[in-house]
N, C-alpha and C positions, 0 to 999 in steps of 0.2 A: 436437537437439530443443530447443526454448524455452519457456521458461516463459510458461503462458496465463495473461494477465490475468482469464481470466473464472472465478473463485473455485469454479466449480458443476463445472465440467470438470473430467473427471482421464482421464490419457492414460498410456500407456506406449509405448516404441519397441519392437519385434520384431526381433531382427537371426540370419539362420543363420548356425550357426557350424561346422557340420558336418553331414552327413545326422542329421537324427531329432535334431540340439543346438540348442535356439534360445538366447539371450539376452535375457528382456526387461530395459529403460533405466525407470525413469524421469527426470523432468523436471532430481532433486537427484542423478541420477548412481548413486542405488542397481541393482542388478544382479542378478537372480537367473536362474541354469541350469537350463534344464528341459529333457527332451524323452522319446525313449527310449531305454534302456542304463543299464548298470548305472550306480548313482550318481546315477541322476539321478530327479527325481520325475516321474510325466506331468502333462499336463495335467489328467487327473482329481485325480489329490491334489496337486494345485493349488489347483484347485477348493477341495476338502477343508479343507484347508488356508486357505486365506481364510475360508473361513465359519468354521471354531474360532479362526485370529487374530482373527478382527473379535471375536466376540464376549470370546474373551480381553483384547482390550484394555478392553473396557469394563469388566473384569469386574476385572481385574488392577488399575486406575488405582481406582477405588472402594474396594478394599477394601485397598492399601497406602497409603494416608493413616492406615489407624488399624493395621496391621501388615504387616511381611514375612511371605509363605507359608512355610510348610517344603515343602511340598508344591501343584505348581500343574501340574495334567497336562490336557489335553480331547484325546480319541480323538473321532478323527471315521466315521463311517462311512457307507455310504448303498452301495447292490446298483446294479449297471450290468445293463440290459437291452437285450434286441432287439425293437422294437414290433414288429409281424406287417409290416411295410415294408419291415422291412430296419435302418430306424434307430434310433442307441446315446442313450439318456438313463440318468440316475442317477436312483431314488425312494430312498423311506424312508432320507432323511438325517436322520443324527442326531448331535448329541454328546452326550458323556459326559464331566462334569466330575468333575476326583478333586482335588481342596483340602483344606490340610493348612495351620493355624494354632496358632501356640504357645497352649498352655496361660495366658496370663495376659489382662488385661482387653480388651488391642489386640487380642490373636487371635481373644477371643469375640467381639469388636463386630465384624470382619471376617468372622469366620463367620456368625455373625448376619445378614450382609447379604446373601451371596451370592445365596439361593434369588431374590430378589426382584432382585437387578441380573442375572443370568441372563433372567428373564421381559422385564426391561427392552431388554436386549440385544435379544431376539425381538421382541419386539413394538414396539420403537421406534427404537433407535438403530441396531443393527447393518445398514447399506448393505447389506452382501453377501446373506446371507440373508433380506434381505426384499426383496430384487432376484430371488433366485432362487424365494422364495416367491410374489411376483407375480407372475412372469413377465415380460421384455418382449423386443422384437422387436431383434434384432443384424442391420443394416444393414450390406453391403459394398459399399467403393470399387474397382474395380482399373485399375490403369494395368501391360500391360508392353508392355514392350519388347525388342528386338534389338540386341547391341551392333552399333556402326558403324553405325546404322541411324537416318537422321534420324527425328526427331520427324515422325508422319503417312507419312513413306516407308513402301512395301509392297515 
């Protein structure tokens, strides 16, 4: 995988590693295991999981400029259904932040901030959740093939 010039792109690689084990890459080589089986998360708290990172980053780099948390937890959660189709989406996602700042003046000014860098996250910064709260459409490429089997051979 190579690094895209074009600053707006973000890509990851997919590679199986075993039935139901994937790997995604990205670009700097970081690495995370997902799939199904024990140990491993699925794709849904994946999901999950990106949307309370995203907005933890926002939320975590704002408020330790003026202190370290003692406490910095977000439980994600959201119900998986079956539309009358047949097909599986997640509604009523939600987090829940539990933040824990010392007692002295950095802690209160961190605490202080939070309710409103939260709002922030939602409503502005956070990619993920407000990707998933707009919606948009996920486009597939496929190319396969046959080993031994030239490129266009049938």
């Amino acid at each position: 995988m190579s690094q895209n010039p074009d600053s707006a792109l973000r890509s990851i690689e997919l590679a199986r590693t075993a039935t139901g084990r994937y790997t995604a890459r990205n670009a700097a080589g970081a690495e995370v295991e997902f799939g199904q089986g024990e140990g491993l998360l699925s794709p849904v708290e994946l999901l999950l999981a990106a949307i309370a990172g995203c907005s933890a980053i926002d939320v975590d780099t704002a408020t330790s400029r003026s202190s370290e948390p003692s406490e910095f937890r977000i439980e994600a959660t959201g119900n998986k259904i079956v539309e009358e189709n047949g097909a599986n989406r997640m509604e009523d996602l939600n987090l829940s932040f539990k933040l824990s700042f010392p007692d002295d003046d950095g802690g209160r000014k961190a605490a202080g901030m939070v309710e409103r860098l939260v709002a922030l996250s939602h409503d502005k910064y956070c990619t993920v959740s407000r990707t998933v709260e707009h919606g948009t459409a996920v486009g597939h490429d496929i190319s396969v093939g046959i080993d031994g089997v030239a490129d266009g051979a049938k």
